[in-house]
N, C-alpha and C positions, 0 to 999 in steps of 0.2 A: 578726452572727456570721460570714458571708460574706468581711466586709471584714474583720475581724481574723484569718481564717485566711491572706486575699493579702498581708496586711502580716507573718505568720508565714516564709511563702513566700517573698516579698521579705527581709526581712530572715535570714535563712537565709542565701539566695546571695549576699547579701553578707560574712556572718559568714565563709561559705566561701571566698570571694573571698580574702577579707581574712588567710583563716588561710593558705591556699595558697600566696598572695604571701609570710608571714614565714615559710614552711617554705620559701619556695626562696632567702628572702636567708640562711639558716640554712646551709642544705644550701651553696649557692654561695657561700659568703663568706668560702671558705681560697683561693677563684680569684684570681690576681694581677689581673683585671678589676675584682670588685666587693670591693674593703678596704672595708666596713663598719667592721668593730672587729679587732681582734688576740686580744682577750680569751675565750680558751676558755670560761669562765663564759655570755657573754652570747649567746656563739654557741650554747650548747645551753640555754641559755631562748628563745632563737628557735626553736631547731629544734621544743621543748618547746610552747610557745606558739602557732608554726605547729598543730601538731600538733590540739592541743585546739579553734583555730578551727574548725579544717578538719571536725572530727570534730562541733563541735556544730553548726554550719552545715549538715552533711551530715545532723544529728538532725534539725532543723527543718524542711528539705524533706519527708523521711521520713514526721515527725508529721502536716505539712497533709496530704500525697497517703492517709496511711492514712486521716487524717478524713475527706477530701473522697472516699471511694471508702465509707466506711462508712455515709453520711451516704442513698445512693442508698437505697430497697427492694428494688429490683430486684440489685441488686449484693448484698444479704446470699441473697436466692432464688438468685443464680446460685452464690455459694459452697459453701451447702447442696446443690445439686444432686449426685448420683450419679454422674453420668457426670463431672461434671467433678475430683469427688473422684479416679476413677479416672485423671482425664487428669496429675492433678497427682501423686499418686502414680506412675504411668509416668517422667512428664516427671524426677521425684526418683532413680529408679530410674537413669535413664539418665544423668543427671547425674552420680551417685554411682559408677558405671562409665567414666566419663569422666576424670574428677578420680581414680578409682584409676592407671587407667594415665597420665596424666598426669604422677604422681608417681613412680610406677616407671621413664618415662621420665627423668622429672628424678634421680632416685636414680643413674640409671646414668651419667646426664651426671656428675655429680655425682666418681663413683667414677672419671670417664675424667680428668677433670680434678685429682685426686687433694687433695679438701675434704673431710679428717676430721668436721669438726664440723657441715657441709653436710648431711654423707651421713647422719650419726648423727641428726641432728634429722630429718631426711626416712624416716626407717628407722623411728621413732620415732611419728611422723605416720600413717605407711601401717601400723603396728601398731595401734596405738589407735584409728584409723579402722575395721581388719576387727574388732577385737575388740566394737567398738559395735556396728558393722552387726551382728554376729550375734547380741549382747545385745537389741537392740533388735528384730530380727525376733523372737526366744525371747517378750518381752516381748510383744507388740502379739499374736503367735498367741495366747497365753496368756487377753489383755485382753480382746481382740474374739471 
């Protein structure tokens, strides 16, 4: 079982490798350096195909480290813990106030540098995010 998760592991970083590598001949390949192809079509099945490696390779790390961390006893005791519930719940908390202003920051960049469709998306983002956050606190007071 062991060996078939580092072969999951392994094989991942390279799926990632490998998607990484055709998202950047994708992305790079209107540069007069690297002519690959001329063919629009096949430059955004590159890009496309980058994409999906990248992303299932990134899956496959993801699944061994969840397994290999679920796998402990100790690790499902420490989850369960109280205090650590609360640490991660804080830790969520402050994140979530980080990533606001962050985005208010980006909004204003956004408007200085005058990107309608930037700022609207980003407007948009920071809306839906407060309206969750407050959904979600009504919700959980509610639940618990």
């Amino acid at each position: 079982m062991k060996k078939r998760g580092i072969i999951l592991f392994i094989s991942g970083i390279i799926i990632w490798c490998c998607g990484l590598f055709v998202l950047f001949l994708g992305v790079f390949n209107g540069y007069d350096d690297l002519h690959i192809t001329d063919s629009k079509p096949i430059e955004l099945l590159l890009k496309i195909g980058g994409c999906i490696g990248f992303f299932i390779g990134l899956a496959f790390m993801i699944l061994y480290i969840f397994h290999a961390f679920k796998e402990s006893k100790s690790a499902q005791i420490e989850e369960k813990d109280e205090r650590n519930i609360a640490i991660r719940g804080k830790a969520a908390e402050v994140t979530c106030f980080v990533t606001t202003i962050l985005l208010l920051v980006l909004e204003v960049i956004f408007i200085c540098i005058d990107l309608g469709i930037a700022t609207s998306l980003t407007a948009l983002v920071i809306l839906v995010h407060s309206f969750l956050l407050v959904f979600l606190q009504i919700h959980y007071s509610k639940k618990m």
